[in-house]
C-alpha positions as CSV (number, residue, x, y, z in Angstrom):
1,X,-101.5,-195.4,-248.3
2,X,-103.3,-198.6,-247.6
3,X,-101.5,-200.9,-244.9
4,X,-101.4,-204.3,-244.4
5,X,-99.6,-207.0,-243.0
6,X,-96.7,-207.1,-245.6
7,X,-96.2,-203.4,-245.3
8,X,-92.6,-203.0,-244.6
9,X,-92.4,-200.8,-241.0
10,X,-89.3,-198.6,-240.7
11,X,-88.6,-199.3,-237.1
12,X,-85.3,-196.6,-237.6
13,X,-87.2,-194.0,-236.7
14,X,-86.7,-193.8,-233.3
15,X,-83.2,-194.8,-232.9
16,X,-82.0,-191.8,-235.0
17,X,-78.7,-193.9,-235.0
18,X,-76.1,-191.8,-236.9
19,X,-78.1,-188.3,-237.1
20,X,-79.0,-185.9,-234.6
21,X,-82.5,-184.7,-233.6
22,X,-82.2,-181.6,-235.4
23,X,-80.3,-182.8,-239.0
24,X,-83.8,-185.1,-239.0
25,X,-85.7,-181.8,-238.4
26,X,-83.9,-180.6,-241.5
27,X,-84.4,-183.7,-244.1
28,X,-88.3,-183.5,-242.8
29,X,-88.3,-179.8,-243.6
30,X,-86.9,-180.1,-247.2
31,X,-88.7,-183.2,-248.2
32,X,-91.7,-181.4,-247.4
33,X,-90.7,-178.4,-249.4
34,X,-90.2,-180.7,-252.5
35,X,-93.4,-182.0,-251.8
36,X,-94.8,-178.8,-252.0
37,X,-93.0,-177.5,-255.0
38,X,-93.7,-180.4,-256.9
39,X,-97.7,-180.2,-256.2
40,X,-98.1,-176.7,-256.9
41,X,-101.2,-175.4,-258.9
42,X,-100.6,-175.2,-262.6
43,X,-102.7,-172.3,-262.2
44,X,-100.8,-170.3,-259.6
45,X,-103.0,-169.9,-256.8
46,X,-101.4,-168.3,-253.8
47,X,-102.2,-170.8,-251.5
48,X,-97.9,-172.2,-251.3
49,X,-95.2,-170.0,-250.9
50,X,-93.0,-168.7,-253.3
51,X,-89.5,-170.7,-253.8
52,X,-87.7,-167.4,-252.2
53,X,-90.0,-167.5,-249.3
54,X,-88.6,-171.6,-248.8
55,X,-85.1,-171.0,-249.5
56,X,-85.7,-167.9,-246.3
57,X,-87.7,-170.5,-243.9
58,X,-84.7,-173.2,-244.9
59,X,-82.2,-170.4,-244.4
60,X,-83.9,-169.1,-240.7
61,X,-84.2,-173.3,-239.3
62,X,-80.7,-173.6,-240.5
63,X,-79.5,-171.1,-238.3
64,X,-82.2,-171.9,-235.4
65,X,-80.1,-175.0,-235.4
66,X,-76.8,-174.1,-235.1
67,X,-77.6,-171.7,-232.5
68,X,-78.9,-174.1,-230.8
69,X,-76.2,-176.6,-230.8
70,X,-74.0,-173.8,-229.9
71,X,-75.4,-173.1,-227.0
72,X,-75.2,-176.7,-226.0
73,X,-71.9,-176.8,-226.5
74,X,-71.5,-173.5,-224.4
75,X,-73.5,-174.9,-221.8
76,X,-71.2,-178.0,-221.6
77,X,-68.4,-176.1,-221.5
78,X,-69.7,-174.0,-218.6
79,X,-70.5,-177.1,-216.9
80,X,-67.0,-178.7,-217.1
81,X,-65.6,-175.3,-216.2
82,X,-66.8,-175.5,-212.7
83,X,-63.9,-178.9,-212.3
84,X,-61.9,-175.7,-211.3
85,X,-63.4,-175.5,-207.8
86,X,-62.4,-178.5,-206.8
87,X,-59.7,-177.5,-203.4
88,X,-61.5,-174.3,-203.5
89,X,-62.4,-172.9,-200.2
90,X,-66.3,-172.0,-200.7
91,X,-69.3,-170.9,-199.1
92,X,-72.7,-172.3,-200.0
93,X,-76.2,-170.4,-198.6
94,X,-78.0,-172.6,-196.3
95,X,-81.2,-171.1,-194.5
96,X,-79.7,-172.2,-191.0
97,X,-76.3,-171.4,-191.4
98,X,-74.1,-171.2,-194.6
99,X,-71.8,-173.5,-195.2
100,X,-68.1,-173.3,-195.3
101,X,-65.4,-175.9,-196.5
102,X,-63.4,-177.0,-199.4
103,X,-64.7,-178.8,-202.8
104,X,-64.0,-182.1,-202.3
105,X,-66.1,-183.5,-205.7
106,X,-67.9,-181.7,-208.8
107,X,-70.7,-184.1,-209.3
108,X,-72.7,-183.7,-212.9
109,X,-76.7,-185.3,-213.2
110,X,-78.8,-184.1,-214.9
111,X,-77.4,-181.6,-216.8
112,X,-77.1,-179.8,-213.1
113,X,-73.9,-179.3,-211.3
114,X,-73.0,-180.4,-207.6
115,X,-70.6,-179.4,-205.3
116,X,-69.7,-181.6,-202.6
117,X,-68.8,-179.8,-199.7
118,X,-67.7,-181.2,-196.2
119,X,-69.3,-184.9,-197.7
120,X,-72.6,-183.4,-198.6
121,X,-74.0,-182.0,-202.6
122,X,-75.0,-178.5,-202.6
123,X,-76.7,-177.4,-206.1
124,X,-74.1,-175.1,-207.8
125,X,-77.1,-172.6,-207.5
126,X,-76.7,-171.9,-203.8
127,X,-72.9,-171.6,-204.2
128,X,-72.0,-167.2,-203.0
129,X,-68.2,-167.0,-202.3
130,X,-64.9,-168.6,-203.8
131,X,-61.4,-168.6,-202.7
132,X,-58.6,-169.9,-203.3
133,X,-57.7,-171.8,-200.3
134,X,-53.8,-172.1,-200.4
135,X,-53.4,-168.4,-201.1
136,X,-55.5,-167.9,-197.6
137,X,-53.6,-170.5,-195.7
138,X,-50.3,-168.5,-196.7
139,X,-51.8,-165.5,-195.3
140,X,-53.2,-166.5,-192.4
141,X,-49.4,-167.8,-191.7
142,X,-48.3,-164.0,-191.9
């Protein structure tokens, strides 16, 4: 394709405004497949694929996809999960000394979770005991 100055530019490209990163993935994927099938050898060589073999690649990225937006969704769900430990007596590691104290805030950035503990974020990594700290104030009063 020759291009000029009055070729028109699709500038939608990158906005992908209405369609996710993986449904364009898709319409690439079967516009190249009708590319394919439609310039296929009148003789037959072997050098494309056989319409089976594009209906099983369509088949296997179809499912690659909706695995992953499941996990995403699993992931988010995990992630708004940990709201729960908010009031919850916890103990983060810290080299020095770990740290005790109550979930004030569950802080999200990044797609990594934070736990702010005594006014200070702790990665939800370092996190190693949960309790529920009313039912331990009740039995401390025993």
């Amino acid at each position: 394709m020759e291009v000029n100055k009055n070729t028109p530019v699709d500038r939608s490209y990158g906005t992908m405004d209405n369609k996710s990163k993986s449904s364009l993935a898709v319409d690439d994927f079967l516009q190249i497949m009708a590319a394919e099938i439609q310039n296929q050898s009148p003789l037959g060589d072997s050098s494309g694929g056989s319409k089976t073999d594009y209906l099983t690649q369509l088949a296997q990225f179809t499912m690659l996809d909706q695995m992953t937006a499941l996990a995403d969704r699993v992931n988010q769900l995990s992630m708004l999960n940990q709201v729960n430990l908010i009031g919850k007596k916890v103990t983060i590691y810290n080299p020095e000394e770990n740290i005790v104290g109550t979930v004030e805030r569950v802080k999200f950035y990044n797609s990594q979770v934070y736990l702010q503990v005594n006014g200070k974020d702790y990665e939800i990594g370092y996190l190693m005991e949960v309790s529920d700290k009313l039912n331990e104030v009740e039995t401390d009063e025993l």
